[in-house]
C-alpha positions, 0 to 999 in steps of 0.5 A: 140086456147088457149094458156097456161098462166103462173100465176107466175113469172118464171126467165129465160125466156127472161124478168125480174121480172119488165117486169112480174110485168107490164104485169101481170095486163092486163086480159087474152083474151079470144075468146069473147073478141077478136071477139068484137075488130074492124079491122085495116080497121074499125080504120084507113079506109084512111090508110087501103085503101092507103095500098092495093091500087096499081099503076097499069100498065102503060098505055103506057108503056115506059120501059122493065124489063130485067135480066142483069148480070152486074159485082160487081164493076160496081154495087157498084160504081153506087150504091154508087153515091145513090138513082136513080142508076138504072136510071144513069146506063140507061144514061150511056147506052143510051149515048154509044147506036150507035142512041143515045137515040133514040129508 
């Protein structure tokens, strides 16, 4: 798809004479030339393989994703003590569980 380049400045358009003047120079792509570009796969191989790569299933899994409606307050006042909330809610559980801890 071909898209329709303008070849003069046209003020209103969210970018200003400077802007137009800077890119005004770079050659129009045309279908030709993108097909010789390289893939973010072929450039960064050792990044494109960290990014598709997944953690898996737990091998023995240890927790279980549950829906809890819990109030606003509560939420916002663990949140506020920062990062691990969601693991200080757990000890706030367990510590009032009648088998403390044990499961």
């Amino acid at each position: 798809m071909m898209r329709k380049t303008l070849k003069t400045f046209v003020a209103g358009r969210g970018y200003s004479q400077e802007d137009w003047d800077c890119v005004s120079e770079i050659p129009e792509l045309l279908d030709p030339d993108v097909t010789k570009g390289n893939t973010f796969k072929e450039i960064f191989p050792e990044l494109a393989e960290r990014a598709l790569r997944a953690r898996g299933k737990q091998k023995a899994p240890t927790k279980t994703r549950v829906t809890l409606r819990i109030d606003s307050a509560t939420i916002a006042a663990f949140k506020a003590t920062g990062p691990g909330w969601q693991t200080r809610i757990n000890s706030a559980l367990k510590s009032v569980m009648p088998n403390k801890g044990g499961v």
